[in-house]
N, C-alpha and C positions, 0 to 999 in steps of 0.2 A: 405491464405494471411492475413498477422494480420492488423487490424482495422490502426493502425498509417500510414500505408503506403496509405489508401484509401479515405484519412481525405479529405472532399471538403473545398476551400478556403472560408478565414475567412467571417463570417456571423457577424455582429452586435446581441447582444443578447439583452436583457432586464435586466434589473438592479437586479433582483431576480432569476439569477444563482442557488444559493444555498435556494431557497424555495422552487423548486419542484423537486422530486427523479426521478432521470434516472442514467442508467449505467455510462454516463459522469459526474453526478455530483458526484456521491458515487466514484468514483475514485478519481475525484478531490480532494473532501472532504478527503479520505482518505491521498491523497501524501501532503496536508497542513497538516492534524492531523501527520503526521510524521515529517514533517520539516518543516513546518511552523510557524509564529507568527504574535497576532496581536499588536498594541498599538494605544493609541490619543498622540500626539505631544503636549510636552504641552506649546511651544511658539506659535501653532495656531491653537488648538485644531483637528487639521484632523485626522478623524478616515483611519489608513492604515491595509491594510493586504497584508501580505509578504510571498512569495515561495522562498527557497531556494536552489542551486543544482549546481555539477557541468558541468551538463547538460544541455546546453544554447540551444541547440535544443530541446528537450523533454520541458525547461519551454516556448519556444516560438510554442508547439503544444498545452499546457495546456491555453495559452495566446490566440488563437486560438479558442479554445473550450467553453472559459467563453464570450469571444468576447466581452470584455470592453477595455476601456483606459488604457495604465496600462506603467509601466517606468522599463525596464530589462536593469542592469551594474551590472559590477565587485563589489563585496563586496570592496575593497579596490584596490590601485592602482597594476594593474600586475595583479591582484587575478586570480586563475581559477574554483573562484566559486562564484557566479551570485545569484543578488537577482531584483526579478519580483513583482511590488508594485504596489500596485491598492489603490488609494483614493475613497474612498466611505462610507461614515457612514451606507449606505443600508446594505451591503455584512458585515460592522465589526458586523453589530448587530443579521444578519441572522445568522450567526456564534456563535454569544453568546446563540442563541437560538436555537441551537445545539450541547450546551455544549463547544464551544470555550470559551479560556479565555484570557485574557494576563496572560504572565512569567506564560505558561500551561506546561512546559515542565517535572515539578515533579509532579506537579495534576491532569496533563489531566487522563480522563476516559473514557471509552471503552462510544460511542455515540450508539445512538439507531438508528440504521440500517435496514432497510427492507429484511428481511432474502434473498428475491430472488437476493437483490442487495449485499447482503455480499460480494461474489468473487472479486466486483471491489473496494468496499473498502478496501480489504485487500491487493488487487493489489497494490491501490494505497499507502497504508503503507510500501510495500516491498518495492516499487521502491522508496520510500522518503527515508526509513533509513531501509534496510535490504539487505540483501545480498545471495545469489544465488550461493553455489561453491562447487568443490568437497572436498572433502575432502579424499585425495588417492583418491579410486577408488567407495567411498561413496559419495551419492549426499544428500545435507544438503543444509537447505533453514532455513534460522536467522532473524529474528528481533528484532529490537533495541533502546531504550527506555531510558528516567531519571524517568519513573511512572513507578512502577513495578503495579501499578493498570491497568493501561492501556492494559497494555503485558496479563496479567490475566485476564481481561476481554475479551480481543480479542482472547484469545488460547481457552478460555470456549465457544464462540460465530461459532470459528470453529469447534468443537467438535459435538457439537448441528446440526450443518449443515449438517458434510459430517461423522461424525461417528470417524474421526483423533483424537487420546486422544491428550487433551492440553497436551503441555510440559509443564516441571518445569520450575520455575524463577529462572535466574542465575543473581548473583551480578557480575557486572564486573566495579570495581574502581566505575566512578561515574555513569554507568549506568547500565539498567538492559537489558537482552535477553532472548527470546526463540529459541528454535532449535528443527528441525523435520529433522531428517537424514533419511536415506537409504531409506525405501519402502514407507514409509510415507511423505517423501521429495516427492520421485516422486508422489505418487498422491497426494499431497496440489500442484505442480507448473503443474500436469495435470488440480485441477480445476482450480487454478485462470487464466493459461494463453493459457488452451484449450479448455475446456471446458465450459468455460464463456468469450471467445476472445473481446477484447475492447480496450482502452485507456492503451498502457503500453509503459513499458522503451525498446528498440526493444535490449539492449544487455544481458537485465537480461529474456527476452521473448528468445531469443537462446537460454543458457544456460537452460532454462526450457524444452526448445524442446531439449534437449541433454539428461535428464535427464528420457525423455521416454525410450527410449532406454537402460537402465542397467536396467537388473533383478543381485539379490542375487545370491552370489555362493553356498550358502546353504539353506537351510528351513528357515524362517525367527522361530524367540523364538515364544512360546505359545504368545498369548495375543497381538503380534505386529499388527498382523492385526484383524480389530474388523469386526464384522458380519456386520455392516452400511457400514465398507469401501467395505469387497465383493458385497454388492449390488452395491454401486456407485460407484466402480471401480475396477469391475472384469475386462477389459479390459485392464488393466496396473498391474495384479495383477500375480504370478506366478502359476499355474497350483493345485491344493488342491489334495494332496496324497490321 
């Protein structure tokens, strides 16, 4: 049973959220670092920080979790995609001293993560701006970026963890991607959504638990799988000739 569905009703938190590490905050942290932003208003100087999504249930479990004040509507009228704002100069600064910026979306860079908590940071980036799909009968797990610094920071950061060679950086128009197909798909979406179970999006956590389930129809090439992924995941791994 994944963590979303066993969430206990909202708790008031303290104003410093984002200044001590736990599996909920590095998730958080990460699905802002993907689609998030911050700014000060400058008719009254309020420091805001903004979740965006069009997942009005996942940002009212995130709104949940931080357990402050906060104002969720429609980006514009009709829209079916929702922005969740929290006033607080506390949280815009704890952010800046975590590497948050304003207008970070071609700057931002890979933030310093506590290696045990990487899987929910990275969760939390998938489910902000990445995607989960087959492709035919290949399972491909993507993220998606305007910092190709960011995307290379974060593929080098997984690599380091579980032994997954980072991918290469793809230009696409104005942004940039990585992509992990086939055998290495499946075990990046075994660590982050099985093997480290937490705070996730519950349609892109299916598609992960789907993605256990296909082995290769042939040998995978030399090199595809590295000696760090058979230790950490021989288990999802096809049988060694």
């Amino acid at each position: 049973m994944f963590y979303w569905r066993t969430i206990m009703p909202r708790i008031a938190r303290p104003i410093d959220f984002f200044r001590v590490w736990s599996p909920e905050m590095a998730y958080v942290l990460g699905y802002w670092w993907a689609d998030g932003c911050m700014y000060i208003k400058p008719s009254t100087t309020a420091h805001e920080v903004k979740f965006a999504s069009k997942d009005r249930v996942h940002l009212d479990l995130i709104a949940q979790v931080i357990g402050q004040i906060h104002h969720t509507r429609p980006v514009t009228k009709g829209s079916d995609c929702y922005d969740m704002a929290y006033c607080s100069k506390e949280m815009y600064n704890d952010l800046l001293a975590l590497g948050g910026t304003p207008h970070k979306s071609r700057t931002t860079t890979m933030p310093e993560v506590p290696r045990h908590l990487l899987p929910h940071f990275v969760r939390g980036c998938v489910d902000g701006d990445g995607t989960l799909v087959w492709n035919g009968d290949r399972p491909v797990v993507q993220l998606y970026s305007a910092s190709s610094a960011l995307l290379a920071g974060l593929g080098e950061e997984v690599a380091a963890v579980t032994g997954i060679p980072a991918p290469h950086i793809v230009a696409n128009r104005e942004l940039y991607y990585i992509k992990w197909s086939t055998i290495r798909a499946k075990c990046l979406a075994a660590w982050l959504y099985v093997e480290h179970p937490g705070l996730a999006l519950e349609r892109k956590a299916a598609i992960a638990a789907t993605f256990l389930h296909w082995q290769p129809k042939k040998r995978p090439e030399r090199g595809t799988i590295t000696e760090e992924m058979r230790v950490q995941f021989c288990a999802y791994l096809p049988p060694q000739e």
